[in-house]
VOZALUM-680984 format. One record per residue (C-alpha): residue number from 1; residue in one letter; x, y, z. Coordinates in Angstrom, 1 decimal, padded with zeros to 4 digits, m for minus. Layout:
# residues N
+-----+----+--------+--------+--------+
!   i ! aa !      X !      Y !      Z !
+-----+----+--------+--------+--------+
! NUM !  A !      X !      Y !      Z !
...
+-----+----+--------+--------+--------+
***
This chain:
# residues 387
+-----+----+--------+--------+--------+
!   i ! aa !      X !      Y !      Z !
+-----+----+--------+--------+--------+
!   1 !  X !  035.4 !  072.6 !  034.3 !
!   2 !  X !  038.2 !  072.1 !  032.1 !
!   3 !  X !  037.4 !  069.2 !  029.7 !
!   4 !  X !  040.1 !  066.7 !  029.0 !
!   5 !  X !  041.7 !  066.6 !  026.0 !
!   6 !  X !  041.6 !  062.4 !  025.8 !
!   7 !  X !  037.7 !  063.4 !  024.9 !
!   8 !  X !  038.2 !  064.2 !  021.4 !
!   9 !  X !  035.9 !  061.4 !  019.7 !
!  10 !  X !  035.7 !  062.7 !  016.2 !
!  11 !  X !  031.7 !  061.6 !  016.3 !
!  12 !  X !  029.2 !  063.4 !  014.0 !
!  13 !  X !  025.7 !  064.6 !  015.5 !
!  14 !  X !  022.5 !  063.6 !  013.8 !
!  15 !  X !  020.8 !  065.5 !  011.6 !
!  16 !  X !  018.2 !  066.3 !  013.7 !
!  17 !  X !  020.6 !  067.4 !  016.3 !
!  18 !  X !  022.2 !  068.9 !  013.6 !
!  19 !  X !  019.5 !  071.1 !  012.6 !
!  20 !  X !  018.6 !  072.5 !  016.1 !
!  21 !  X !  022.3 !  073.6 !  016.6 !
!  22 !  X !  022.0 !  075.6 !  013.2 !
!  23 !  X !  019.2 !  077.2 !  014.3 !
!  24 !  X !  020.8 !  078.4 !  017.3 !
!  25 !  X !  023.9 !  079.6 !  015.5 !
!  26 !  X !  021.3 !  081.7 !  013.1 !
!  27 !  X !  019.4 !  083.0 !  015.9 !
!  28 !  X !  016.2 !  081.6 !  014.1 !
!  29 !  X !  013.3 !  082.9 !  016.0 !
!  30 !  X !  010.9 !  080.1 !  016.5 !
!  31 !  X !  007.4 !  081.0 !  015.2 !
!  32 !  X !  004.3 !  080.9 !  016.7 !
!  33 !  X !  005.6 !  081.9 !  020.3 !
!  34 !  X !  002.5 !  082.7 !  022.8 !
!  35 !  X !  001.6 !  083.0 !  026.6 !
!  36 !  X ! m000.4 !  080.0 !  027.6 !
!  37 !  X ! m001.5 !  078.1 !  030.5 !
!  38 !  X ! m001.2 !  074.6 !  032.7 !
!  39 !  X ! m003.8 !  074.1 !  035.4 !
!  40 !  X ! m002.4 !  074.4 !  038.7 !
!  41 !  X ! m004.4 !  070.6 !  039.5 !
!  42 !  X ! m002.4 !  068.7 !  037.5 !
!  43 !  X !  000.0 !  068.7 !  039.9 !
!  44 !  X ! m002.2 !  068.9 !  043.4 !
!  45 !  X ! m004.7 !  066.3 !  042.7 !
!  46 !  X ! m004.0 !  063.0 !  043.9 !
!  47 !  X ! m006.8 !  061.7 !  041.5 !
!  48 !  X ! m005.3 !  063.1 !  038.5 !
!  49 !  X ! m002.2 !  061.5 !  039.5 !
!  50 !  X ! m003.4 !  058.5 !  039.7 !
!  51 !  X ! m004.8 !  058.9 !  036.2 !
!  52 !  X ! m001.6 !  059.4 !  035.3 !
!  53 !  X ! m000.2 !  056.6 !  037.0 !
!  54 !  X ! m002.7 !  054.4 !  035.2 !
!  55 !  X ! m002.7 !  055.6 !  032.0 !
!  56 !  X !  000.9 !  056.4 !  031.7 !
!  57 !  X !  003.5 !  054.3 !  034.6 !
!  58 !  X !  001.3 !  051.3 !  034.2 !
!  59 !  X !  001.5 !  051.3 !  030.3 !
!  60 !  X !  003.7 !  052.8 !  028.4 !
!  61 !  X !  007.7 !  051.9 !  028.1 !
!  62 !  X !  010.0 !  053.8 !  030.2 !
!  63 !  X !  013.8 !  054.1 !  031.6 !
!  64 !  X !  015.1 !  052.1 !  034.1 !
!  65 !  X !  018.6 !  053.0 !  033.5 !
!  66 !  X !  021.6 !  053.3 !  031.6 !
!  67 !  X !  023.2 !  050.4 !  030.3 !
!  68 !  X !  026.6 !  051.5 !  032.3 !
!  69 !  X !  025.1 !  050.5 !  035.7 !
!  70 !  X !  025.1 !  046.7 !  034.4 !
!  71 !  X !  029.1 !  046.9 !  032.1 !
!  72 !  X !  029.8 !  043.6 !  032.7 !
!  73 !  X !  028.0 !  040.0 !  032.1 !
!  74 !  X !  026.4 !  038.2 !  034.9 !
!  75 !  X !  025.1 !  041.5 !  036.9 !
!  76 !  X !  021.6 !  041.7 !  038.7 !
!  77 !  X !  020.1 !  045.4 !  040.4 !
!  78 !  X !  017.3 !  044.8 !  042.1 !
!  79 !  X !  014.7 !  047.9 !  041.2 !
!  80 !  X !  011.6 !  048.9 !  043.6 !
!  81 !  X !  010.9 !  052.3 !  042.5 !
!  82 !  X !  008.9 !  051.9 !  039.8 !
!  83 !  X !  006.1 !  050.7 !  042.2 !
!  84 !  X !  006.8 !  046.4 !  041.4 !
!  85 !  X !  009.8 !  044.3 !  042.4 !
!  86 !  X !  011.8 !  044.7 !  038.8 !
!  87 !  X !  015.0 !  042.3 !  039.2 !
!  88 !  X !  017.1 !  044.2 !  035.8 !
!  89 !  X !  020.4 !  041.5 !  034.6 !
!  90 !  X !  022.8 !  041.0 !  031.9 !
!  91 !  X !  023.1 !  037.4 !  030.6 !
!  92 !  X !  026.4 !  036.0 !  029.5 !
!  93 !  X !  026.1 !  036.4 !  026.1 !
!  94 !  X !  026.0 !  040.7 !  027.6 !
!  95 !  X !  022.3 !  040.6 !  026.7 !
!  96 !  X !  020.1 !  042.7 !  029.3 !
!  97 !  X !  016.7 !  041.4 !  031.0 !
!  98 !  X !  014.0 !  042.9 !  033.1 !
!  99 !  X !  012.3 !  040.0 !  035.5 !
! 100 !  X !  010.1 !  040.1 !  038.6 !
! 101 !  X !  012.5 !  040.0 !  041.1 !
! 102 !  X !  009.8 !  036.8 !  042.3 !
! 103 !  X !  010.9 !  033.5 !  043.1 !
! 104 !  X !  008.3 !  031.0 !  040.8 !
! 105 !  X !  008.3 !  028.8 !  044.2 !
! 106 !  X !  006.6 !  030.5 !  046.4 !
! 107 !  X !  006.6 !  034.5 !  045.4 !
! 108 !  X !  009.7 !  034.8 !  047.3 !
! 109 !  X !  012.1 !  038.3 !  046.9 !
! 110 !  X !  014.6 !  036.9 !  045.0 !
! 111 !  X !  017.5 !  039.2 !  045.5 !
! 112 !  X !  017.5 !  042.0 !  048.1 !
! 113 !  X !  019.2 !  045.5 !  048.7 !
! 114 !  X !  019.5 !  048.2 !  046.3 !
! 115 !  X !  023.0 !  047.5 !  044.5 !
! 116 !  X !  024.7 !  045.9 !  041.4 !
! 117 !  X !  025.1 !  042.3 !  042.1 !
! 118 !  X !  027.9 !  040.7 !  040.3 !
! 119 !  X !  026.6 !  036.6 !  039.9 !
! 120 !  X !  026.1 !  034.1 !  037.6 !
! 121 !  X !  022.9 !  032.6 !  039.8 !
! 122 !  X !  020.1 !  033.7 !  041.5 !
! 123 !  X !  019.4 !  032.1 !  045.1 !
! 124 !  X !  016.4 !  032.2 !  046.5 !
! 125 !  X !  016.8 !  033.0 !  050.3 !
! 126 !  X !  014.0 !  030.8 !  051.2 !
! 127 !  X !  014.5 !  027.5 !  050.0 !
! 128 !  X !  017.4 !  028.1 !  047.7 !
! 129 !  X !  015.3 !  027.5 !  044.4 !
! 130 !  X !  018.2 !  029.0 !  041.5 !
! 131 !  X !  018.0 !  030.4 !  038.8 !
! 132 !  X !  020.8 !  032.0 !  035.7 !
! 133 !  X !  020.6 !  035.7 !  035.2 !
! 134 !  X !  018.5 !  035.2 !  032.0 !
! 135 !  X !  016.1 !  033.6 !  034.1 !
! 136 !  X !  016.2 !  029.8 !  034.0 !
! 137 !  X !  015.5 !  028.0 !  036.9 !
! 138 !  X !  018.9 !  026.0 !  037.1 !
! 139 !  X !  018.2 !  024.0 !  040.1 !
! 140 !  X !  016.3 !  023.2 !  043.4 !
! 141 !  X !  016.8 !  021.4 !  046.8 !
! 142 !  X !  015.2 !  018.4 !  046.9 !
! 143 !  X !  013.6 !  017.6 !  043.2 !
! 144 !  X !  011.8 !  014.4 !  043.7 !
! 145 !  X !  009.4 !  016.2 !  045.9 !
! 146 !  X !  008.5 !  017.7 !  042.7 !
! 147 !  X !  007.9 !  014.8 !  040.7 !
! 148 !  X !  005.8 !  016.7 !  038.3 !
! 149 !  X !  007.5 !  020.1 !  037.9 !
! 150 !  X !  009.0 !  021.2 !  034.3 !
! 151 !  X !  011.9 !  022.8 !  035.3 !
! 152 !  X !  011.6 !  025.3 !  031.9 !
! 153 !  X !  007.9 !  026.6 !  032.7 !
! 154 !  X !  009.4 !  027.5 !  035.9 !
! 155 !  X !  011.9 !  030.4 !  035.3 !
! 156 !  X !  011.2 !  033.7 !  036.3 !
! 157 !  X !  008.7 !  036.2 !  034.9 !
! 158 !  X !  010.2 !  038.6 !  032.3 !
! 159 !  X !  008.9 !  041.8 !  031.3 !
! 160 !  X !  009.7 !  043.4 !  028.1 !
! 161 !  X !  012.8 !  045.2 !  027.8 !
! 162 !  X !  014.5 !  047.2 !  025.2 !
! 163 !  X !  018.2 !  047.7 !  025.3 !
! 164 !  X !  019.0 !  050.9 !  023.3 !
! 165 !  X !  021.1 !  054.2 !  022.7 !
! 166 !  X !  023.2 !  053.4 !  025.6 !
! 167 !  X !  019.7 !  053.0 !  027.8 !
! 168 !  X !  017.7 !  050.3 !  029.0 !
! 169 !  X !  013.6 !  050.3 !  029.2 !
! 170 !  X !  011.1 !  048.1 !  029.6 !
! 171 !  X !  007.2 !  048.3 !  029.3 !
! 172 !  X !  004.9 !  047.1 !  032.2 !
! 173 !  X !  002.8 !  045.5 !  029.5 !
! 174 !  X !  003.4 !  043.5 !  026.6 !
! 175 !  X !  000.3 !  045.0 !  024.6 !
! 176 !  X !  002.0 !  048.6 !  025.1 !
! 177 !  X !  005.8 !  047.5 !  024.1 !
! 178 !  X !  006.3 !  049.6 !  021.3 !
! 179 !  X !  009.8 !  050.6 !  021.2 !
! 180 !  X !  010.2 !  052.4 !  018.1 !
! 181 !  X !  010.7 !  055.8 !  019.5 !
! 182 !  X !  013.4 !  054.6 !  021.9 !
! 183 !  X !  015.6 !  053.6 !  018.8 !
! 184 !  X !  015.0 !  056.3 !  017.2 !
! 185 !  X !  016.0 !  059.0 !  019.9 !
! 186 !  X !  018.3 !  056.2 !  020.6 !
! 187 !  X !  020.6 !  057.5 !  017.6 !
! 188 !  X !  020.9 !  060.6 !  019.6 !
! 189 !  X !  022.7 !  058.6 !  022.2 !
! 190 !  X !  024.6 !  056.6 !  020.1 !
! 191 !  X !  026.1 !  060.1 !  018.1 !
! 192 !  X !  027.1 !  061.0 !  021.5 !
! 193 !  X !  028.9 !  057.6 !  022.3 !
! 194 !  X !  026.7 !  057.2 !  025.5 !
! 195 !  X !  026.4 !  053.3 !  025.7 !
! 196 !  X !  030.4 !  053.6 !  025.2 !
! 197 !  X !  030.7 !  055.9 !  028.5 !
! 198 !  X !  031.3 !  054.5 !  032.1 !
! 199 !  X !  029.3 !  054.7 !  035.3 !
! 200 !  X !  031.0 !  057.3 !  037.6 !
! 201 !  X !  028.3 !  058.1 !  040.1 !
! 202 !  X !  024.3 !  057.3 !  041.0 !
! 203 !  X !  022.0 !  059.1 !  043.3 !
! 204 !  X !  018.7 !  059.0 !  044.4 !
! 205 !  X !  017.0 !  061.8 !  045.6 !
! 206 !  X !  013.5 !  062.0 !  047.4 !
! 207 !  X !  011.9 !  065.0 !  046.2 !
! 208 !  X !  008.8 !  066.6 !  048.1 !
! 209 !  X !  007.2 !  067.8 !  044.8 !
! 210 !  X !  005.1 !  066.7 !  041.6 !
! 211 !  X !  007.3 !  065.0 !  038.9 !
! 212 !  X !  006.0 !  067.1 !  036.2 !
! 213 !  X !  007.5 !  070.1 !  038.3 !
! 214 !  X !  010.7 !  068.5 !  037.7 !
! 215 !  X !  010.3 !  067.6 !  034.3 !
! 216 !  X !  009.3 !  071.2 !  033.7 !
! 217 !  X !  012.7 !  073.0 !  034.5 !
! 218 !  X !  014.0 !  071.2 !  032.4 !
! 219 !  X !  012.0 !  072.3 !  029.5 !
! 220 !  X !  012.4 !  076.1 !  029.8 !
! 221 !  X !  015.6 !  078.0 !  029.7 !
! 222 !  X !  013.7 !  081.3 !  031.3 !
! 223 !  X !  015.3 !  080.6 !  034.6 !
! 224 !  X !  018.7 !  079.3 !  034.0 !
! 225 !  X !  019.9 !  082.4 !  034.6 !
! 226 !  X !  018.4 !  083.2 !  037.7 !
! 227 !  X !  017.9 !  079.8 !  039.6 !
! 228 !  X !  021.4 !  079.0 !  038.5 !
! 229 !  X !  023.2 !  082.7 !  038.5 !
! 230 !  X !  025.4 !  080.8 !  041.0 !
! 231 !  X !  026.0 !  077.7 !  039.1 !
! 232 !  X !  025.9 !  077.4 !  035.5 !
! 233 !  X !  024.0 !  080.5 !  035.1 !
! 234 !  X !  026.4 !  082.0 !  033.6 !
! 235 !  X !  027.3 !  080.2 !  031.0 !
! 236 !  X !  023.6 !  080.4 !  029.4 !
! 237 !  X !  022.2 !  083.4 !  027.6 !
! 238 !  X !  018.5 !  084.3 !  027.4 !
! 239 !  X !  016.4 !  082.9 !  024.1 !
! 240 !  X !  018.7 !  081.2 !  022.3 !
! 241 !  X !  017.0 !  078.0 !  022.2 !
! 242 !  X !  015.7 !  075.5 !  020.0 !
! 243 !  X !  013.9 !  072.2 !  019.7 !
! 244 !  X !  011.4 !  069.5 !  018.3 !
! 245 !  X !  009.9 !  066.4 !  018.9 !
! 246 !  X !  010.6 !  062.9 !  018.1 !
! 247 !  X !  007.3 !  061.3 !  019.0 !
! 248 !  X !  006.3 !  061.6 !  022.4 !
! 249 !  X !  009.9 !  062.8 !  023.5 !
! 250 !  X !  011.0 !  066.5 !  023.3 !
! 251 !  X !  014.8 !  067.5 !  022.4 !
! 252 !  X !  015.9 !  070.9 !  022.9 !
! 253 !  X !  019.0 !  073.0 !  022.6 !
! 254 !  X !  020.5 !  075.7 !  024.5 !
! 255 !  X !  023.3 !  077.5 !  023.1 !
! 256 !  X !  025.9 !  080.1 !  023.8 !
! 257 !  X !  025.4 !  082.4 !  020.7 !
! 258 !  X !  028.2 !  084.7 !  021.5 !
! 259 !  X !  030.7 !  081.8 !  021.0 !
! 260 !  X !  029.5 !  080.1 !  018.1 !
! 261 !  X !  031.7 !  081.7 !  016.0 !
! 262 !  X !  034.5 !  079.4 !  013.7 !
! 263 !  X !  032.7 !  076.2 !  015.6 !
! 264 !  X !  032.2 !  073.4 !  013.4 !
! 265 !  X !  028.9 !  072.1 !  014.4 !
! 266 !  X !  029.2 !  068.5 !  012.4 !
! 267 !  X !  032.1 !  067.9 !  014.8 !
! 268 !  X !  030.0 !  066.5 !  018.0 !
! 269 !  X !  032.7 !  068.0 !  020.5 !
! 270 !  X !  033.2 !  071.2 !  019.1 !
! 271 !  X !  029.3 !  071.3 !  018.8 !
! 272 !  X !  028.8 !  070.2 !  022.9 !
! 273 !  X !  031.1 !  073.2 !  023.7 !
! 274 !  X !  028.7 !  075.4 !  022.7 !
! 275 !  X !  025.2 !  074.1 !  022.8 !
! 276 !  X !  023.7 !  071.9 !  025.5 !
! 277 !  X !  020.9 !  069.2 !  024.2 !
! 278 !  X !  018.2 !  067.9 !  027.1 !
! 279 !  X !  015.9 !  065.0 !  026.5 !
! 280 !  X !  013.0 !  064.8 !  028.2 !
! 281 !  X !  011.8 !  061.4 !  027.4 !
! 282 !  X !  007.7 !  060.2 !  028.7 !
! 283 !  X !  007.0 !  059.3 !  030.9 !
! 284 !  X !  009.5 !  060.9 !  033.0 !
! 285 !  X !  013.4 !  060.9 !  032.4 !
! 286 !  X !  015.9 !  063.0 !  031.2 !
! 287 !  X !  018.9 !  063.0 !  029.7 !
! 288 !  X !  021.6 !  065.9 !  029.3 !
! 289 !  X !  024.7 !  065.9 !  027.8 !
! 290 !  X !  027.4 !  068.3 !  029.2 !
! 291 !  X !  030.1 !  068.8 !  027.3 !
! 292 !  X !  032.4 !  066.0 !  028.5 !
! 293 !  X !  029.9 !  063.9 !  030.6 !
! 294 !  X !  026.0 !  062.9 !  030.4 !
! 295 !  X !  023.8 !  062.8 !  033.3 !
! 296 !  X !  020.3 !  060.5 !  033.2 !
! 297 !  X !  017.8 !  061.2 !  035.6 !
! 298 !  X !  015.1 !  059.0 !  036.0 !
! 299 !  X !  011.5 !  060.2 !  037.7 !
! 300 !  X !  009.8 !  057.5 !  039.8 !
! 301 !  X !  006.2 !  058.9 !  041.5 !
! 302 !  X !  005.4 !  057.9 !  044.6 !
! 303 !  X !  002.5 !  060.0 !  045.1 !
! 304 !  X !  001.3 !  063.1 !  043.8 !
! 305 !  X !  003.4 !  065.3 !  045.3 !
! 306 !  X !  006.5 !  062.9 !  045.6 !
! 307 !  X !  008.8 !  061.7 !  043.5 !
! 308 !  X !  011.8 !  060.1 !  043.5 !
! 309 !  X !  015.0 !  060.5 !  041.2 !
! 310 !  X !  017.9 !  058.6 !  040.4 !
! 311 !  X !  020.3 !  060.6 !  039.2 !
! 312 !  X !  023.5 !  058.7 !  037.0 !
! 313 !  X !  026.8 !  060.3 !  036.2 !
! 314 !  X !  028.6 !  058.6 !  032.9 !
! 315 !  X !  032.1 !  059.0 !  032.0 !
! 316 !  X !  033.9 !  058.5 !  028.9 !
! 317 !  X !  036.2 !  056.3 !  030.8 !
! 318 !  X !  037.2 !  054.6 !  034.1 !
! 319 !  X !  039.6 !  057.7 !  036.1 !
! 320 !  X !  043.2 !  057.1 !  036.0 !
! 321 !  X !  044.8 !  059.7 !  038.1 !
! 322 !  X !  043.5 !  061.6 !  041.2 !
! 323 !  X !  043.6 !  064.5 !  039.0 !
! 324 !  X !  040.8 !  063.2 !  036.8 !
! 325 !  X !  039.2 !  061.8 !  039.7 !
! 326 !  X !  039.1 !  065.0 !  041.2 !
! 327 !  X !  037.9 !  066.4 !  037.9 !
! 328 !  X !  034.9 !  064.2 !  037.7 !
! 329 !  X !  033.9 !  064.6 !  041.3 !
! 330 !  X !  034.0 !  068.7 !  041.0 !
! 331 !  X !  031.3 !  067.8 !  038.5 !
! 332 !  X !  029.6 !  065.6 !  040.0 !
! 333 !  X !  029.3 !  067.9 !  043.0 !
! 334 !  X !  028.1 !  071.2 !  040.7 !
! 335 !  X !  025.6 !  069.2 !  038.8 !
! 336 !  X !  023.9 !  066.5 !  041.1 !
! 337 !  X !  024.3 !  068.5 !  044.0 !
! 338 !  X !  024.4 !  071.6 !  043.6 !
! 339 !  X !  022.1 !  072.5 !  040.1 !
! 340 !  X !  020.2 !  069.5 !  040.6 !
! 341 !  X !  019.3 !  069.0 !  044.3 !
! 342 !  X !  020.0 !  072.9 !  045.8 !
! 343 !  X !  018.3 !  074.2 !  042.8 !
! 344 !  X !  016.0 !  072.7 !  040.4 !
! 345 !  X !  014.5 !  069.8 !  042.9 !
! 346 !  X !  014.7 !  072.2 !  045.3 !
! 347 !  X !  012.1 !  075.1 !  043.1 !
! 348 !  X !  010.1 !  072.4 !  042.6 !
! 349 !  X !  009.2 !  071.6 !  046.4 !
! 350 !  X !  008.7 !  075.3 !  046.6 !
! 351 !  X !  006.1 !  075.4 !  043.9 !
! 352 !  X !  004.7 !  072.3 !  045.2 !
! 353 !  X !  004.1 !  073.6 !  048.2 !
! 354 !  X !  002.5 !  077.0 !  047.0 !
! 355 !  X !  000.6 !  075.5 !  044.3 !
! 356 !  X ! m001.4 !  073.1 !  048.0 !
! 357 !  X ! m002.2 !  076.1 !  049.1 !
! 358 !  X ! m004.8 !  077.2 !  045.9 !
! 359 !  X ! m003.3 !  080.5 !  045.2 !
! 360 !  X ! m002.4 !  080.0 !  041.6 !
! 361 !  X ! m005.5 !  078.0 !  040.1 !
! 362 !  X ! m003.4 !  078.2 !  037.2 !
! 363 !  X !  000.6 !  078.5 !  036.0 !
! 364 !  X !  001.0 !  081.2 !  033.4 !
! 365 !  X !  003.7 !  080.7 !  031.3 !
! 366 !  X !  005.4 !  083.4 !  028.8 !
! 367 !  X !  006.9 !  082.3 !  025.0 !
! 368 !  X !  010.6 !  081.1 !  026.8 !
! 369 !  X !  008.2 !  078.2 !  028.4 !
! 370 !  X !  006.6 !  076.7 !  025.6 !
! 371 !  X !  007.7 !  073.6 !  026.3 !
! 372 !  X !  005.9 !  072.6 !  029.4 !
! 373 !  X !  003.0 !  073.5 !  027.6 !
! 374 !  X !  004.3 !  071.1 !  024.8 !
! 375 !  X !  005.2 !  068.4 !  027.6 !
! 376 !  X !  001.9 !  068.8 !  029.2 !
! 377 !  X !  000.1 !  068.2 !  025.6 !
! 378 !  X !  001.9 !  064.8 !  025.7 !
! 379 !  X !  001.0 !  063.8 !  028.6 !
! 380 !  X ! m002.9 !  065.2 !  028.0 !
! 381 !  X ! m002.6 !  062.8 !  024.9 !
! 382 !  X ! m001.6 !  059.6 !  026.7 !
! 383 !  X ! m004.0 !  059.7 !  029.1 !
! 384 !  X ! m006.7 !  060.3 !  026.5 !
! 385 !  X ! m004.8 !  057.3 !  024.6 !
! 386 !  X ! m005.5 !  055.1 !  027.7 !
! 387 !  X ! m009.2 !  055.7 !  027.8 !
+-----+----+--------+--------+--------+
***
């Protein structure tokens, strides 16, 4: 895909992006490279999943979205998949929440469907108790058959949110809210201009399969050629790769060695011609910038071996020809449906369903797929955290 030459953004990467991207372009060998092992259970057992769930989708703070969905002041998206009615807004002071999407009255759904509301009041379908989108219940039907209601005890339950790098989380408890680690992968996203960038597509995708088997192609780049020889394959080459940690979230690099040469990495789109970063942020999201568009993809169990994932297209900006309509929608198309859903959900229903059958007790994987070990190590730690 050709990128545009509007895209030119004259951003910097971080150092720490910074420092991955040199180590591609000196072919640095990573040290201490071995075969390991993940126990084929971790994705079959439904009781280990629900560990997981406990321990990890209960707790700790996680994605909902990007901050694109919601552009505008006096928005509402009502949010199910996370397993509790999430009602996510932006105030008019452009200020994000995450409520219970609960009317206080009498536990009402507050706002139905699945899409971006634009409002500056929440009705209550049942007896039209309202409320503002940062909560406050504004008015009701009938007060004096209230007579000792307190109008600002009554607004709606908020959750702790986090508004950050372009992203917005929130943490299912308030003892757990520790945001640091969002800010500071956050910077990341802010190098690359993402809370800047404009919603062009969304998907969600129902995928037969364990979410760590989704996570984990998306932390090896042994099969990029292969899975994707049709796709992107080809513009990947084998082992040269880098990447860290920044707390609990990984952040590697895939780069194209062979074209490195005269690129100056300190300028961020030279640099994303070159080298692809991926984020894969616990509990379960991701985040990839191509090289003039980012996709977010947000895991949401259902079950052990189901998963759904919402899949976000941003934009630098709005389309203002068919041409760069077209542009976007050739890349939407490659990546959501074709990389995305035809190949990489797609491997990981296949391994979902040979891993039920008890073949493999346990996944062996070579030095190119250190990082699912890495991934699994996290989420071994939480769970221990938890206990």
């Amino acid at each position: 895909m050709g990128v545009p030459n509007t895209l030119a953004t004259g951003r910097r990467p971080t150092d720490g992006m910074l420092r991955l991207a040199r180590d591609i372009a000196e072919n640095r060998k990573q040290e201490n490279l071995c075969q390991s092992s993940v126990p084929a259970s971790v994705y079959t057992d439904p009781e280990h999943w629900q560990r997981e769930k406990a321990a990890i989708y209960d707790r700790l703070p996680q994605i909902l979205c990007p901050s694109a969905v919601l552009p505008d002041p006096g928005m509402a998206l009502p949010h199910d998949a996370t397993g509790r009615p999430l009602l996510i807004t932006r105030d008019a002071d452009g200020k994000a929440h995450v409520f219970l999407n609960v009317c206080r009255h009498r536990g009402t759904r507050l706002v139905e469907g699945d899409e971006v509301a634009c409002t500056k009041k929440l009705v209550c379908p049942y007896h039209a108790w309202t409320y503002s989108v940062d909560g406050r219940l504004l008015a009701l039907p009938r007060p004096d058959s209230f007579p000792e209601l307190d109008n600002g005890e009554m607004g709606l339950v908020e959750l702790p949110s986090k508004e950050t790098g372009g992203l917005i989380w929130f943490s299912p408890q308030e003892e757990t809210a520790d945001f640091g680690y969002a800010d500071k992968i956050g910077e990341d996203f802010d190098a690359l201009g993402m809370g800047e960038h404009v919603l062009f597509r969304r998907k969600t995708h129902d995928v037969a399969g364990n979410w760590k088997l989704i996570m984990d192609a998306f932390l090896e780049s042994y099969h990029v050629t292969r899975l994707h020889a049709q796709t992107i394959g080809p513009f990947f080459k084998d082992g040269v790769t880098s990447g860290d940690m920044i707390g609990p979230f990984a952040r590697s690099a895939v780069g194209r060695l062979e074209e490195m040469e005269g690129v100056d990495l300190e300028d961020m789109d030279q640099m994303r011609r070159v080298i692809t970063f991926a984020y894969q942020l616990l509990p379960g999201a991701l985040v990839i910038p191509s090289p003039d568009y980012i996709n977010v993809m947000v895991m949401m169990p259902q079950a052990h071996n189901r998963t759904l994932v919402e899949d976000f297209m941003l934009i630098p900006e709005h389309p203002s020809t068919d041409k760069a309509r077209d542009h976007w929608e050739r890349s939407w198309a490659l990546l959501d449906g074709g990389v995305f859903a035809s190949e990489d959900f797609r491997a990981a229903e296949l391994g979902q369903q040979g891993l039920e059958t008890g073949a493999v007790p346990e996944l062996t994987l070579g030095t190119m797929e250190g990082g699912i070990r890495r991934y699994h190590e996290t989420v071994e730690e939480a769970l221990r955290a938890a206990n």
